[in-house]
Residue, then its C-alpha position, 0 to 999 in steps of 0.5 A: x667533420x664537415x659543418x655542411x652536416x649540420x643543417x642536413x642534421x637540423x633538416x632531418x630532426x624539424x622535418x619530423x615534428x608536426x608543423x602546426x600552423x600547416x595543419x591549422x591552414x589545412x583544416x581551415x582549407x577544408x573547413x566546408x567538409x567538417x560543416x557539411x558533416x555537422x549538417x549531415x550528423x544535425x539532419x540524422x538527429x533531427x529525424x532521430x527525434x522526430x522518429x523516436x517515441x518520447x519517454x516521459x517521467x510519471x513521478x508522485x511523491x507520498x508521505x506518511x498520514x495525519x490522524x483525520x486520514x486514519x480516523x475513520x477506521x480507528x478503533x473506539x477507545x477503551x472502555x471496558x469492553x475492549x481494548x485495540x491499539x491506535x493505528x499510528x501513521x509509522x505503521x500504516x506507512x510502512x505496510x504501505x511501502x511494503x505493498x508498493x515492493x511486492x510484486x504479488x500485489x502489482x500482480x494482483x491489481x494487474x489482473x483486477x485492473x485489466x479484468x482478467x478472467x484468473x488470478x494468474x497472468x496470462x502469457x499475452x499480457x506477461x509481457x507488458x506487465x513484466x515492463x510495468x513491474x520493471x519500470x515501476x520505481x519505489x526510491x526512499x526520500x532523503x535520509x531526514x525524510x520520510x517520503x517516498x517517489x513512485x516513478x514510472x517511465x512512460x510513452x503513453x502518459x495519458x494512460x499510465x498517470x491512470x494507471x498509477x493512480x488505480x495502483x496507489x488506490x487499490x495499494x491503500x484500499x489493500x493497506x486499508x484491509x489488512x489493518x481492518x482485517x487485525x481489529x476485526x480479528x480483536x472484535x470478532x474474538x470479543x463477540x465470540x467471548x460474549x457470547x460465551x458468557x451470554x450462554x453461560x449466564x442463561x445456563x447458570x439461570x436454568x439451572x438455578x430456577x430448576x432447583x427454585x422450582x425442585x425446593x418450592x415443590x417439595x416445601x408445597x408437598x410437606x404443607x399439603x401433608x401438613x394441611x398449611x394453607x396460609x402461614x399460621x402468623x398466630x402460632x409463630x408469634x413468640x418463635x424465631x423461625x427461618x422463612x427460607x429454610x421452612x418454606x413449607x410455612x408459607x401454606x400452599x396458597x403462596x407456594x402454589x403461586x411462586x411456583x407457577x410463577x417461577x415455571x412461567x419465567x423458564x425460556x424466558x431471558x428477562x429474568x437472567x441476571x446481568x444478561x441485559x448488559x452482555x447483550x448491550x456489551x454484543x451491541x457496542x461490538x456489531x455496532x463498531x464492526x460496522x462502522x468500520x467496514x462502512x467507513x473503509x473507503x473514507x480512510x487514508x493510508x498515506x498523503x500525496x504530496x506531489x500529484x501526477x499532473x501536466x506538463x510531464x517532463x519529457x525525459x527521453x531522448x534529450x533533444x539538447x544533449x542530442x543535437x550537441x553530440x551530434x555537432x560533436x561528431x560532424x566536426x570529428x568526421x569532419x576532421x577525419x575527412x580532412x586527414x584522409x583527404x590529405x593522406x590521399x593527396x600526399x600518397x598520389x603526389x609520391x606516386x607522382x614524384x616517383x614516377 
């Protein structure tokens, strides 16, 4: 074999690597392409931010109430009368988050918020209220905690922090309602029972009276037979005799007047008995049903521990992450356009050579 071969050989096998310092040299050669790239990929992001509408995060944070947020609408305490259960904070917190869920309430307090003539929305109005409902975010706290964000994303802010603000008003006043609506419930049902008793009582009363008044008529009767008129004390000096059982000894005098006075008691209720305590009992009642319809606006069914305030933080698009994707593809473009370049000059100096 002749050794002449060999550098043919070592020719064949370099000339197929990639010389790097050559490629270096070309991309530094044409290093004004891949800045004109970045310039031109820069100046596209920049209108892209200036053209594209800012989004913003409207974002608060809520917790469970203390016990003077749920005062005004707790129950008095037992005491005889009847007996409701405190409202705790866990209860009252969780029918809060569970209103924040539902979409019937969002709608409810879409239609309330943007006086809509129906309860159902109308097609004009689906549209932005199906991007509220969508966009409108529940997350849970940390797993040792027990708050909860409500987020929205938002391109007018100004508008929407009202918005949101109105949402969580009308979800407390809702809250409020349902657990005012179970102690009225509890109330209503002991106002009911009352009055039971208190037409009970008075009946119990009239019928009583009817029979006093049926006995001290017959008993006037035997004395007018028997020509009583006042009781004949001389006659039952030495004898044992029962009053009660022989009325008709009193004499007619007496007898005549209790029953005229006992006919005058009849429609009257001041003379039933424990009928004075039912009605104070009824007082108590209607007096705590209005107390809390008229403190319902002063309660609180959760607290707002981060308020929706400015400045928002802009959340999109981020200029930052932007602008450095964009450099990023300059400089591949760039790079791209240096290889073509390259190829092309390559392939026009064969078509040279060959020619």
């Amino acid at each position: 074999m002749n050794s002449n071969q060999y550098p043919a050989q070592e020719q064949a096998q370099y000339s197929d690597e990639i010389d790097l310092v050559a490629l270096c040299a070309k991309i530094w050669a044409g290093k004004w392409k891949i800045i004109a790239a970045s310039i031109a990929c820069l100046a596209l992001a920049i209108v892209y931010l200036v053209v594209t509408p800012k989004s913003y995060l409207l974002e608060t944070v809520i917790a469970p109430p203390i016990a003077s947020d749920l005062e005004p609408i707790q129950p008095p305490e037992a005491n005889g009368r009847y007996t409701l259960s405190k409202i705790t904070a866990g209860n009252a917190f969780e029918l809060v988050k569970g209103y924040l869920q539902s979409e019937n309430r969002r709608q409810a307090f879409w239609v309330n918020y943007h006086n809509l003539p129906s309860e159902e929305i109308s097609s004009e109005s689906l549209e932005s209220f199906l991007v509220f409902n969508d966009g409108l975010t529940i997350k849970p706290g940390k797993k040792e905690d027990v708050t909860v964000a409500v987020s929205l994303m938002s391109k007018a802010p100004d508008e929407e922090i009202q918005l949101i603000s109105s949402f969580l008003k009308a979800i407390n006043s809702q809250v409020v309602n349902e657990l005012l609506s179970r102690m009225n419930q509890v109330l209503a049902i002991q106002k009911s029972k009352l009055l039971e008793d208190i037409e009970r009582a008075k009946e119990k009363y009239r019928v009583q009276l009817q029979d006093d008044i049926i006995k001290l008529e017959e008993a006037l009767t035997i004395a007018r037979q028997m020509s009583i008129e006042d009781t004949p004390y001389k006659q039952l000096a030495n004898i044992e005799v029962s009053v009660v059982n022989n009325r008709f000894l009193l004499g007619t005098k007496t007898l005549s007047s209790q029953l005229e006075a006992l006919k005058q008691r009849q429609g009257k209720d001041a003379f039933v008995p424990g009928l004075r305590a039912l009605q104070d009992q009824m007082d108590l009642v209607e007096a705590d049903l209005a107390r809390l319809k008229k403190h319902r606006s002063d309660a609180n069914t959760f607290q707002v521990l981060k308020p929706l305030s400015r400045p928002l933080k802009e959340e999109s698009p981020k200029k930052a992450l932007v602008l450095v994707l964009s450099l990023v593809l300059g400089g591949f473009l760039g790079l791209v356009w240096i290889m073509i370049s390259g190829l092309s000059q390559a392939i026009r100096e064969r078509g040279f050579e060959a020619a």
